[in-house]
N, CA, C and O atoms as a GROMACS GRO file, in nm:
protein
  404
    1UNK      N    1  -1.399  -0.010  -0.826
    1UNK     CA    2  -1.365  -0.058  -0.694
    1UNK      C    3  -1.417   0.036  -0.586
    1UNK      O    4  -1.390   0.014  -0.468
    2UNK      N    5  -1.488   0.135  -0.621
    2UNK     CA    6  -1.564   0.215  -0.514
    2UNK      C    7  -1.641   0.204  -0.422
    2UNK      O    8  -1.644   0.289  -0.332
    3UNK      N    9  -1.744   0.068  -0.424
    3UNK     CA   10  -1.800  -0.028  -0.384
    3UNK      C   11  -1.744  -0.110  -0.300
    3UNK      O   12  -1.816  -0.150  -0.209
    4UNK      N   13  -1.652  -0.142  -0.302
    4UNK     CA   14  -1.556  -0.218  -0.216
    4UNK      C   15  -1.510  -0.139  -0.098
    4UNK      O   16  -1.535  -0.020  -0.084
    5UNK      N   17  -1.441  -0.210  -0.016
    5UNK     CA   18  -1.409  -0.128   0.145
    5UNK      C   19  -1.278  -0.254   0.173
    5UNK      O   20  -1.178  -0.229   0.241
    6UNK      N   21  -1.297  -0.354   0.122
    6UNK     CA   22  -1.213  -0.489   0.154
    6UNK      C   23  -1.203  -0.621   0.042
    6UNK      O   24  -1.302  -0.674  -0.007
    7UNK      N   25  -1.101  -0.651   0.021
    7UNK     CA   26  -1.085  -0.774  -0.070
    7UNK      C   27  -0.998  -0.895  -0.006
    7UNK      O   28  -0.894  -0.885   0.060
    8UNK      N   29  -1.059  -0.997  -0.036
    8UNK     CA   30  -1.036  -1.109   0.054
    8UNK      C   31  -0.951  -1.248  -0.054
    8UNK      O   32  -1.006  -1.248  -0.164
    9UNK      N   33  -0.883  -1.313  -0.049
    9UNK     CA   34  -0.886  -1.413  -0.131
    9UNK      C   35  -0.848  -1.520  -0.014
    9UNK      O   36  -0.764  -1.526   0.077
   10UNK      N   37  -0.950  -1.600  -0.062
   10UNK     CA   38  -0.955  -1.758   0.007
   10UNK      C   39  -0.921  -1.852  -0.060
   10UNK      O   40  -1.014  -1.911  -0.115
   11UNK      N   41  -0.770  -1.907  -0.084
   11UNK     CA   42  -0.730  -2.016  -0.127
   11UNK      C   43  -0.693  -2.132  -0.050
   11UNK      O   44  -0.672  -2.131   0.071
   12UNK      N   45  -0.683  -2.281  -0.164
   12UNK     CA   46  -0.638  -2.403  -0.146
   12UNK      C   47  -0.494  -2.375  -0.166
   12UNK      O   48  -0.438  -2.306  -0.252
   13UNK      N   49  -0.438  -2.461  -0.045
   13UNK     CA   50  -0.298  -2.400  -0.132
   13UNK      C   51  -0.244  -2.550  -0.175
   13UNK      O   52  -0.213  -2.582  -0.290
   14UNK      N   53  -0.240  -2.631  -0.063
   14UNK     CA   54  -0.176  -2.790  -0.080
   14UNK      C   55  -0.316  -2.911  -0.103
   14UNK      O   56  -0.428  -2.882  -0.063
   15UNK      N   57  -0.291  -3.017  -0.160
   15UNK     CA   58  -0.420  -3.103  -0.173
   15UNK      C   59  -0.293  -3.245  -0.131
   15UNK      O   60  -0.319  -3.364  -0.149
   16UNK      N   61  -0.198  -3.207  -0.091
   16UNK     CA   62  -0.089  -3.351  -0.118
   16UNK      C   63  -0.103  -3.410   0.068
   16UNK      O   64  -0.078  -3.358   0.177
   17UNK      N   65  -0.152  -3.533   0.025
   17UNK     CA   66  -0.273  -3.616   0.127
   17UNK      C   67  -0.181  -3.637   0.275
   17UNK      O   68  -0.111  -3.736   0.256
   18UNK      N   69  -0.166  -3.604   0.356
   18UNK     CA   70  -0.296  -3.623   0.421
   18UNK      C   71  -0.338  -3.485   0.455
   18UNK      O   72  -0.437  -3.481   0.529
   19UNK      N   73  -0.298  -3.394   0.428
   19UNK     CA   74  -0.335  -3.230   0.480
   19UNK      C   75  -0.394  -3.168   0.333
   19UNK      O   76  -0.364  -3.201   0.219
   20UNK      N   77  -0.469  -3.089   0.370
   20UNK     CA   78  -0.546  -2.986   0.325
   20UNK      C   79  -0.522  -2.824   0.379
   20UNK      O   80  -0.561  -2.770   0.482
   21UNK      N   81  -0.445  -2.774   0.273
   21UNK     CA   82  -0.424  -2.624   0.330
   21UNK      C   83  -0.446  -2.534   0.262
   21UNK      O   84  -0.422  -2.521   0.142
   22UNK      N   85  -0.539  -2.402   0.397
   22UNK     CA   86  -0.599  -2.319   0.336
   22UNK      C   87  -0.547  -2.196   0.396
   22UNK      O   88  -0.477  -2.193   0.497
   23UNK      N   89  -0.603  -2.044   0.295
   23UNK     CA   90  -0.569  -1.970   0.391
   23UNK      C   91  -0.654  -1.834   0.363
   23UNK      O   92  -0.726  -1.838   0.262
   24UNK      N   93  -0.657  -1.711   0.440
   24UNK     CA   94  -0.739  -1.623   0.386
   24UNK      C   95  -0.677  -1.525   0.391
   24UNK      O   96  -0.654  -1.493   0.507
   25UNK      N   97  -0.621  -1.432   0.287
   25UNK     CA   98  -0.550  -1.336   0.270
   25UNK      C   99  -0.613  -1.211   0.246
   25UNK      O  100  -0.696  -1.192   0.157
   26UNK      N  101  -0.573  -1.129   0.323
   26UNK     CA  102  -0.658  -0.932   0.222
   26UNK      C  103  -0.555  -0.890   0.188
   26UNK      O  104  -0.452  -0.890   0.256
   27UNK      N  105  -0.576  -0.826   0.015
   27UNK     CA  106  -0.559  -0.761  -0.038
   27UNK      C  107  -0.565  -0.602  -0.002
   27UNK      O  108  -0.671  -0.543   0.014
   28UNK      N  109  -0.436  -0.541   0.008
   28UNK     CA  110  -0.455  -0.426   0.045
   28UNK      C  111  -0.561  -0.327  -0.073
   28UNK      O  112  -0.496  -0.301  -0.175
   29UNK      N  113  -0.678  -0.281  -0.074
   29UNK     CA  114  -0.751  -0.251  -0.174
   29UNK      C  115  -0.661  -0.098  -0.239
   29UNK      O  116  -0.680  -0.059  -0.354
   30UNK      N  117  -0.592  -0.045  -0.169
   30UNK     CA  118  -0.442   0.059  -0.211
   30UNK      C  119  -0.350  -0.012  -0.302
   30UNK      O  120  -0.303   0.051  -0.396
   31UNK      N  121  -0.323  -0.122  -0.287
   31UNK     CA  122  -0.253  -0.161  -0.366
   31UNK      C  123  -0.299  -0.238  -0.493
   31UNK      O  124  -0.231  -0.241  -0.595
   32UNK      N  125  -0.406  -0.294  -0.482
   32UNK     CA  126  -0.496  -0.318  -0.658
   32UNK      C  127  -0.503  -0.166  -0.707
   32UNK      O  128  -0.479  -0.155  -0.827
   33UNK      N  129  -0.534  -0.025  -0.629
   33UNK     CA  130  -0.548   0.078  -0.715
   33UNK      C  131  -0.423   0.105  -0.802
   33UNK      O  132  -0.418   0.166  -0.909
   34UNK      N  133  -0.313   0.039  -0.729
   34UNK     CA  134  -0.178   0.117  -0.790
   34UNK      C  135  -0.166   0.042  -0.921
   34UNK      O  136  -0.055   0.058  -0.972
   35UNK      N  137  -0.243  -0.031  -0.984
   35UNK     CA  138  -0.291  -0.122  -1.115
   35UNK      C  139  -0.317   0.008  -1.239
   35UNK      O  140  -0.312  -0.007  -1.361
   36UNK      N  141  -0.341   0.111  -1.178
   36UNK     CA  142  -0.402   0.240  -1.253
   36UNK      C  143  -0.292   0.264  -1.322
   36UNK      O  144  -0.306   0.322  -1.430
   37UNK      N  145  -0.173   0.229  -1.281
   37UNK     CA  146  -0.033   0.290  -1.306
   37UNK      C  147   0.065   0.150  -1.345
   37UNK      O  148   0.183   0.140  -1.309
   38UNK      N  149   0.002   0.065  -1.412
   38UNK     CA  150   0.100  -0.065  -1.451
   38UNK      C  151   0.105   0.002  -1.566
   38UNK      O  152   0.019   0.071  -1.620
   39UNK      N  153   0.253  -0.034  -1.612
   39UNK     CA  154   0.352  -0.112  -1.723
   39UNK      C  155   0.228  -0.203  -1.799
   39UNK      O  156   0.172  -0.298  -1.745
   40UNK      N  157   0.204  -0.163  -1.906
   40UNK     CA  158   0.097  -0.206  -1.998
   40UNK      C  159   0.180  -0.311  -2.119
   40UNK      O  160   0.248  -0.241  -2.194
   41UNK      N  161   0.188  -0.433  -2.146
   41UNK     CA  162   0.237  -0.464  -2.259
   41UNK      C  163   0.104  -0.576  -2.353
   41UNK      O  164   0.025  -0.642  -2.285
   42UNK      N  165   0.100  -0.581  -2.468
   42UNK     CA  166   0.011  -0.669  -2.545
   42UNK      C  167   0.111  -0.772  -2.568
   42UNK      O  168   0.232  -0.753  -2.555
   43UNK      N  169   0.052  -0.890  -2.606
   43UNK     CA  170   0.114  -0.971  -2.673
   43UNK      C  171   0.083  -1.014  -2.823
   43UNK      O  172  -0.008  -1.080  -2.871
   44UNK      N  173   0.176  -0.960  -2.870
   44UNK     CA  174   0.160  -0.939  -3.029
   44UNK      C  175   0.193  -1.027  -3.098
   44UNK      O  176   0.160  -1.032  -3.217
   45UNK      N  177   0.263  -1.114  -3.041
   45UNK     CA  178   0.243  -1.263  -3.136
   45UNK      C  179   0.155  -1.370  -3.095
   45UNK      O  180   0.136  -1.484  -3.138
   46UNK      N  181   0.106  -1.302  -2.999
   46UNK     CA  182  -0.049  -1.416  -2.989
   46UNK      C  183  -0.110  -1.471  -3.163
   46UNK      O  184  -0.063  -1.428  -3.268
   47UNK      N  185  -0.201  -1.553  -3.152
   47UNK     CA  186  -0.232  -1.564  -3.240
   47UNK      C  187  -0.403  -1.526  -3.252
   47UNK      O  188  -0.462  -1.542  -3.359
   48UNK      N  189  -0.452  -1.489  -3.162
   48UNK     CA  190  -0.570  -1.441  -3.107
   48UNK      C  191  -0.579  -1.322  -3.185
   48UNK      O  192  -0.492  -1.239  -3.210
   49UNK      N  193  -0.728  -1.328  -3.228
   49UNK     CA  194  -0.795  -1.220  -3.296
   49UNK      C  195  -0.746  -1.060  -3.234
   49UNK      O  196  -0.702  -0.962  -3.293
   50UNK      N  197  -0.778  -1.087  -3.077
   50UNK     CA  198  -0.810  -0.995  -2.997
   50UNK      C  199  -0.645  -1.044  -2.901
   50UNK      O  200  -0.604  -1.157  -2.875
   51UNK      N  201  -0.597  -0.943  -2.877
   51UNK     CA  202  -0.448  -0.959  -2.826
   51UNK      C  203  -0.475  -1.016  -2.664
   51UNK      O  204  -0.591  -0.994  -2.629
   52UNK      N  205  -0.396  -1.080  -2.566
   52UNK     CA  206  -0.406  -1.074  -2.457
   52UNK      C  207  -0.316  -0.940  -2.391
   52UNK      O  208  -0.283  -0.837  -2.450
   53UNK      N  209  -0.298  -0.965  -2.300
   53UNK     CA  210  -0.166  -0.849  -2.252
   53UNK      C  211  -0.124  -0.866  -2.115
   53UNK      O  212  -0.219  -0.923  -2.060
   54UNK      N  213  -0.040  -0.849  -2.037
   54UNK     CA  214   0.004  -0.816  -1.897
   54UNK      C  215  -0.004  -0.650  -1.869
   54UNK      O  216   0.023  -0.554  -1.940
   55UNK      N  217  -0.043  -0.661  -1.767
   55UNK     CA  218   0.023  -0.534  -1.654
   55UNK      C  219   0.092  -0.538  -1.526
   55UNK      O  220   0.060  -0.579  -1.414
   56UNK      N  221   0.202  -0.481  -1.577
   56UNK     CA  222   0.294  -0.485  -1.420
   56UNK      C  223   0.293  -0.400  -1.299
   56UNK      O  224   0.342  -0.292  -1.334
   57UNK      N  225   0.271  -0.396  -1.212
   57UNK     CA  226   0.302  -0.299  -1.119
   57UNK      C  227   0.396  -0.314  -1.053
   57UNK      O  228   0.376  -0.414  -0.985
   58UNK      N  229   0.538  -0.251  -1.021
   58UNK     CA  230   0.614  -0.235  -0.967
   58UNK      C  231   0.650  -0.141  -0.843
   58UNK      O  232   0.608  -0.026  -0.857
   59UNK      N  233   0.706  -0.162  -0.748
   59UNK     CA  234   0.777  -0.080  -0.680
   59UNK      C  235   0.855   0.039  -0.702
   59UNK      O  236   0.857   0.074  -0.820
   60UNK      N  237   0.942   0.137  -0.592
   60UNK     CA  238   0.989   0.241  -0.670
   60UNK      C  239   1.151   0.138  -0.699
   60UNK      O  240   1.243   0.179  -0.770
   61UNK      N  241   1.152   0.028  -0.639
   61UNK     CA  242   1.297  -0.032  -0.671
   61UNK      C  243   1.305  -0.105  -0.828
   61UNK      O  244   1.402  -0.147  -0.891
   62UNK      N  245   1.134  -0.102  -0.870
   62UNK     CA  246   1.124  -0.217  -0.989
   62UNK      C  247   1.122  -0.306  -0.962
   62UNK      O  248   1.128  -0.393  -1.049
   63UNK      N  249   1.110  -0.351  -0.787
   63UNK     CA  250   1.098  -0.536  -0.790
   63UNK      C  251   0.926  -0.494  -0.844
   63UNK      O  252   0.859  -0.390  -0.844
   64UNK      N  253   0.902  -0.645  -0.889
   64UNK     CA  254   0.706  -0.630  -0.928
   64UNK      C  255   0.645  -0.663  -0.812
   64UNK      O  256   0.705  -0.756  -0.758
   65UNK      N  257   0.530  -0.620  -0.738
   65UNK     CA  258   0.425  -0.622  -0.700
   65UNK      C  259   0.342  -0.736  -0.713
   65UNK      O  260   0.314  -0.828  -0.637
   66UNK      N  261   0.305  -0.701  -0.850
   66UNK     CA  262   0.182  -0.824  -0.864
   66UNK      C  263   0.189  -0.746  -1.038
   66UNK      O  264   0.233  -0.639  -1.082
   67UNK      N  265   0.117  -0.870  -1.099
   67UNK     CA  266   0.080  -0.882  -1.248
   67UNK      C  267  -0.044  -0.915  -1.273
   67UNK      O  268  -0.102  -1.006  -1.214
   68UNK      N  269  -0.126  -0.802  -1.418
   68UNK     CA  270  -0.249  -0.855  -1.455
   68UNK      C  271  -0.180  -0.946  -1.593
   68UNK      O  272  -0.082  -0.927  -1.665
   69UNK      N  273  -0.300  -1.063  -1.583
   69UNK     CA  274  -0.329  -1.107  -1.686
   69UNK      C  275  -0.465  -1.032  -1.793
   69UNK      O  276  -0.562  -0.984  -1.734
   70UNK      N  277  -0.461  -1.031  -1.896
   70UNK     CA  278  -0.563  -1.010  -1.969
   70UNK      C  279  -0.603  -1.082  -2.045
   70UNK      O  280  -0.548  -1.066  -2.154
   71UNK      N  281  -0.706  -1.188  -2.042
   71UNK     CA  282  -0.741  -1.286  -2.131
   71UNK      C  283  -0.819  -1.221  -2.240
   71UNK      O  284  -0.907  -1.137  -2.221
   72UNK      N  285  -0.773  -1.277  -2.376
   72UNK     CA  286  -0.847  -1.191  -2.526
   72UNK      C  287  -0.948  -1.277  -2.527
   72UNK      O  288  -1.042  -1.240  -2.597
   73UNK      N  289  -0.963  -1.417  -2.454
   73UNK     CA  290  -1.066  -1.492  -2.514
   73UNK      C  291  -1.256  -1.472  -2.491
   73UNK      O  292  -1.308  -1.361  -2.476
   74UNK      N  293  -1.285  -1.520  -2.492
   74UNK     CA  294  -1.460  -1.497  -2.519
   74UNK      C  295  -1.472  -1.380  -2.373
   74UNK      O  296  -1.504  -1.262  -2.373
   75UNK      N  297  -1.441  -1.455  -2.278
   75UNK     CA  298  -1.494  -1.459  -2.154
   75UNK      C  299  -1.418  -1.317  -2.098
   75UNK      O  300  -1.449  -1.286  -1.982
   76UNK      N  301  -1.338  -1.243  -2.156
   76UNK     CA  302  -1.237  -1.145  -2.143
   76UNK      C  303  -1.219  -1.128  -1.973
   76UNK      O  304  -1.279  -1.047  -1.901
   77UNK      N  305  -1.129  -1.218  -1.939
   77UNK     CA  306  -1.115  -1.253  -1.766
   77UNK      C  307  -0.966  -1.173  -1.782
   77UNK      O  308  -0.887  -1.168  -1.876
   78UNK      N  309  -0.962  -1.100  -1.617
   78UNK     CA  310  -0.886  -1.029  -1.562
   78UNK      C  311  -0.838  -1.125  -1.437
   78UNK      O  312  -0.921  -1.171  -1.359
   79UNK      N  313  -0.686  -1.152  -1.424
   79UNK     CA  314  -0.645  -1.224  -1.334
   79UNK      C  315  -0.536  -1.159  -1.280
   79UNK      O  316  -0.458  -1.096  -1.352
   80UNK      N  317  -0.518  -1.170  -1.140
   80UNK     CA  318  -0.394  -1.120  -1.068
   80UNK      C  319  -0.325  -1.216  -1.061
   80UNK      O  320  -0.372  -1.329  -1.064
   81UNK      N  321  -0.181  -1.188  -1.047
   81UNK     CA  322  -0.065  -1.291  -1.048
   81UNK      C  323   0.032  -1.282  -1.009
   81UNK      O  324   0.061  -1.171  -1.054
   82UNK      N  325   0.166  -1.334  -0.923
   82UNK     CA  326   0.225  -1.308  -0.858
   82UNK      C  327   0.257  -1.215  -0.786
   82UNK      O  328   0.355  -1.141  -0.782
   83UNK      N  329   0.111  -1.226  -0.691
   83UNK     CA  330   0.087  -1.126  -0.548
   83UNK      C  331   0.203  -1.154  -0.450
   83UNK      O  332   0.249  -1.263  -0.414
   84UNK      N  333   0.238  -1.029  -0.418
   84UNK     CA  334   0.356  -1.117  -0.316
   84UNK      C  335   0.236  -1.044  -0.170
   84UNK      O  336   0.164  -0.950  -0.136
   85UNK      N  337   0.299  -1.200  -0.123
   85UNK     CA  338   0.219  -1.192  -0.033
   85UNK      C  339   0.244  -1.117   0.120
   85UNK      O  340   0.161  -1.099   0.209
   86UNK      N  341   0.393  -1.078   0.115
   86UNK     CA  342   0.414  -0.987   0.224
   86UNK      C  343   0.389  -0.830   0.207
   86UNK      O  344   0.434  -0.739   0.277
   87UNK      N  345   0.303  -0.820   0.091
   87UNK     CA  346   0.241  -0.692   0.096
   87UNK      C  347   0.103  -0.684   0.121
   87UNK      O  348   0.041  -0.580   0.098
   88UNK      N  349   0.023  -0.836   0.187
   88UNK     CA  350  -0.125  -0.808   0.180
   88UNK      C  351  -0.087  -0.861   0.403
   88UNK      O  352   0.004  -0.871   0.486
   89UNK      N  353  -0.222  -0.874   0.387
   89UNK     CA  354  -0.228  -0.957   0.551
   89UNK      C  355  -0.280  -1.070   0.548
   89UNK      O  356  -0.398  -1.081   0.516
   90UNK      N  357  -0.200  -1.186   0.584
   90UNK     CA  358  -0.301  -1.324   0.596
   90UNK      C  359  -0.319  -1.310   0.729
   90UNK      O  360  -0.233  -1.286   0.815
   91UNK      N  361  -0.506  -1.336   0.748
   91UNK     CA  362  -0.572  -1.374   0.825
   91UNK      C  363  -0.584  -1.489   0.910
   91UNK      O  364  -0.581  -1.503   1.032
   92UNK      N  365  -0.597  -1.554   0.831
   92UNK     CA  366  -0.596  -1.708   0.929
   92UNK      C  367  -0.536  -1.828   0.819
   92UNK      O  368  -0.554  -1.810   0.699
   93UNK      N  369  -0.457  -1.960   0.873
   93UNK     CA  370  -0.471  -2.018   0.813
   93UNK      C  371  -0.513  -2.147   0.858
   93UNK      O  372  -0.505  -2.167   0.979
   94UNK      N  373  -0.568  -2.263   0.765
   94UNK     CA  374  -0.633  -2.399   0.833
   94UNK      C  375  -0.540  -2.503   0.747
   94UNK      O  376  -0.485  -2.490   0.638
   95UNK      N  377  -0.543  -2.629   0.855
   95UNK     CA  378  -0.486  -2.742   0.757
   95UNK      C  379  -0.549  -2.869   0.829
   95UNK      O  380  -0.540  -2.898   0.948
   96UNK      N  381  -0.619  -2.942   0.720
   96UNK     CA  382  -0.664  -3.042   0.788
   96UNK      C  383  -0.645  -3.174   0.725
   96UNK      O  384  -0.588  -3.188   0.617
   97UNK      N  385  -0.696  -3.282   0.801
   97UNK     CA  386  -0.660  -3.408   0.760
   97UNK      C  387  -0.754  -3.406   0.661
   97UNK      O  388  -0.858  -3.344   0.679
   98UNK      N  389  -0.727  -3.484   0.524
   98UNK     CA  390  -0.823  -3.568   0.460
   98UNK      C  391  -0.880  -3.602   0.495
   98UNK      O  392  -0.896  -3.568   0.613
   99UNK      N  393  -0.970  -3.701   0.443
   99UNK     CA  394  -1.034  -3.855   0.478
   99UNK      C  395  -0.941  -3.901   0.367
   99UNK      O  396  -0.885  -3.845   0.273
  100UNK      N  397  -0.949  -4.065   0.433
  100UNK     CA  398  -0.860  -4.178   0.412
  100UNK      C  399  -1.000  -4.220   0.253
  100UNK      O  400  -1.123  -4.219   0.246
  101UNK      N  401  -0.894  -4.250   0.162
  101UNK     CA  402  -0.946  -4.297   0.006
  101UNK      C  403  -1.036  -4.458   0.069
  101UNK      O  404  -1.094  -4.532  -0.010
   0.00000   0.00000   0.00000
């Protein structure tokens, strides 16, 4: 992540018609580092060759932060997960009409 200076995530959040809502959130790039220091667990009754696992990062209260996923499968994908979002900054958000089906 040394390379980086800023992390952005641009999601869909609603598709339920007639609005379209979006929004653009940063990631405090301080707080993906504190990932260095998750709560590591495998999942050992996977049935996967190769284990998946979580990482937690928590607070000093123990509420969680945010969670990695670790996918064992081919593609070995790293996913964040329940970011709370009053620890990043949303930027902007949009909502717009569909078009009519």
């Amino acid at each position: 992540m040394r390379s980086y200076e800023r992390i952005f995530s641009f999601r869909k959040l609603r598709t339920t018609p007639p609005a379209l809502y979006y929004e653009l959130v940063e990631i405090p790039k301080a707080l993906l580092l504190e990932s260095a220091q998750c709560v590591f667990e495998v999942c050992e009754d996977s049935e996967q060759y190769l284990k998946p696992g979580y990482g937690y990062v928590r607070d000093t209260a123990g509420n969680l932060k945010f969670e990695l996923y670790f996918d064992a499968g081919s593609e070995r994908k790293l996913r964040i997960q329940k970011l709370r979002k009053d620890l990043c900054k949303v930027h902007a958000t949009w909502t717009f009409d569909s078009a009519p089906a």
